[in-house]
N, C-alpha and C positions, 0 to 999 in steps of 0.2 A: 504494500500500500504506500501510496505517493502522498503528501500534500497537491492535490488539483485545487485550483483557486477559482476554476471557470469548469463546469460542469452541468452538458447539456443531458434534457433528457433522454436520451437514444443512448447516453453512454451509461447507462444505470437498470435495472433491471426491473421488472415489474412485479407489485404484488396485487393478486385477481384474485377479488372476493366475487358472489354473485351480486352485493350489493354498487360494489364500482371496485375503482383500482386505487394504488399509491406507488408514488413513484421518490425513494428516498432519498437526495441530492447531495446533503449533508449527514456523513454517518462518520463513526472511525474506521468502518472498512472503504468507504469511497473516498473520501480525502482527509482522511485525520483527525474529523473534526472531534476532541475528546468532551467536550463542555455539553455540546447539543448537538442534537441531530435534526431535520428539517425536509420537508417531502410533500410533495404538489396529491391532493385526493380529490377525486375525480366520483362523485355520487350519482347513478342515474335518477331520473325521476320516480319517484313514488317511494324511494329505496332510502336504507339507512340502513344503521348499528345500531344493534342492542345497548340497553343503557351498560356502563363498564368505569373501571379505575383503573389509574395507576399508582401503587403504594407508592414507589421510588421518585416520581418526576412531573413534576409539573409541567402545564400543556399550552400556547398558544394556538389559536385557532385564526386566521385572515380570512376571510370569505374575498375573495377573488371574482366568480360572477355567477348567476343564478341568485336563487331564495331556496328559505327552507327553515326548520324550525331547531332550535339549539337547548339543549334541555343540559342546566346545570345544576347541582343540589337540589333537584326537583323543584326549579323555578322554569319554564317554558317558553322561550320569546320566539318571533320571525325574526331571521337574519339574512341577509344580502352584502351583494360588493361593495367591500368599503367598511365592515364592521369588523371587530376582534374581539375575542373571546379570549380568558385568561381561566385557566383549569387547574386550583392546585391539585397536589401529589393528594393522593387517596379521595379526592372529592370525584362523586358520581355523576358520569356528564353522558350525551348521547347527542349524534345529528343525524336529522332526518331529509331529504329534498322533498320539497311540497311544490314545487315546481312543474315544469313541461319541458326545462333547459336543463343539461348536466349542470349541478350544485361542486365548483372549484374552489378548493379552500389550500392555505399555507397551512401548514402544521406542523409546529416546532416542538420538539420533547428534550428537557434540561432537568436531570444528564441525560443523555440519551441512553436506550436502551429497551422502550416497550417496540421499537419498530423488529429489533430481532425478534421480540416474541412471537407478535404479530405473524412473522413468516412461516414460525415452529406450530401454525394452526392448524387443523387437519383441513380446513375448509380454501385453507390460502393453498390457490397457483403461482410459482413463482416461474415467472416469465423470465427469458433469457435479454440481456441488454439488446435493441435493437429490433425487440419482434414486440409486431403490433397488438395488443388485444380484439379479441372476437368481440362485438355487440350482439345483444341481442336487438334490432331492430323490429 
C-alpha cells in the first residue's frame, strides 16, 4: 500500500448490497489513510439499511444528491444535497431513499474501520476495481 493523494473511483473496488453500492476512496489499504476512512454510497430508490451502530467510530454523512429520510437516535428527518449528518460511535442511525433519483451520500468513519466489516457481510459482493455494477432497472 502506497500513500495515493488522488484517487478515482475505477481504481477502488466495489461493495454491492441489494440495497445500492459503496465505493471506499479513503481506507489504510487504499492510501494510508490511518485516522479515517471515507467512501461515495450510492442508494436506489425505495431502498435503505437497517437501523445499525458502530461501537468504535463515529460517522459523517454529506448527502451529495437525491432525498430520503435519515433516522438518528430515533429522531426521523428528510434529507437532501447539501445536508450533513454527524453519527457518534454507538448511536443508532439508519438511511432510507424516498426518492425516484439514486440517494448519493459522502461517508466518513473516524477511525476507520466498520467499512472492513461491512465487506466481511454474507450479503456484501465485493466487486473487482474497475467493473461496473448490475442494476436492477
Amino acid at each position: 500500500m502506497s500513500e495515493e493523494y488522488f484517487v478515482e473511483s475505477g481504481d477502488v473496488s466495489t461493495q454491492q448490497f441489494d440495497w445500492g453500492t459503496l465505493k471506499w476512496m479513503a481506507t489504510p489499504d487504499v492510501n494510508g489513510s490511518e485516522r479515517l476512512s471515507a467512501g461515495v454510497v450510492q442508494l436506489e430508490p425505495g431502498e435503505g439499511h437497517d437501523l445499525h451502530e458502530h461501537p468504535d467510530s463515529d460517522e459523517i454523512l454529506y448527502f451529495l444528491a437525491g432525498e430520503g429520510e435519515q433516522t438518528v437516535a430515533g429522531d426521523t428527518r428528510e434529507v437532501s444535497a447539501g445536508e450533513m449528518i454527524y453519527v457518534p460511535e454507538g448511536v443508532e442511525h439508519g438511511t432510507r431513499n424516498t426518492g425516484w433519483e439514486t440517494l448519493k451520500l459522502l461517508a466518513v468513519y473516524a477511525p476507520p474501520g466498520p467499512e472492513s466489516e461491512l465487506a466481511e457481510m454474507p450479503e456484501c459482493e465485493v466487486l473487482p476495481a474497475g467493473e461496473i455494477p448490475a442494476r436492477d432497472d
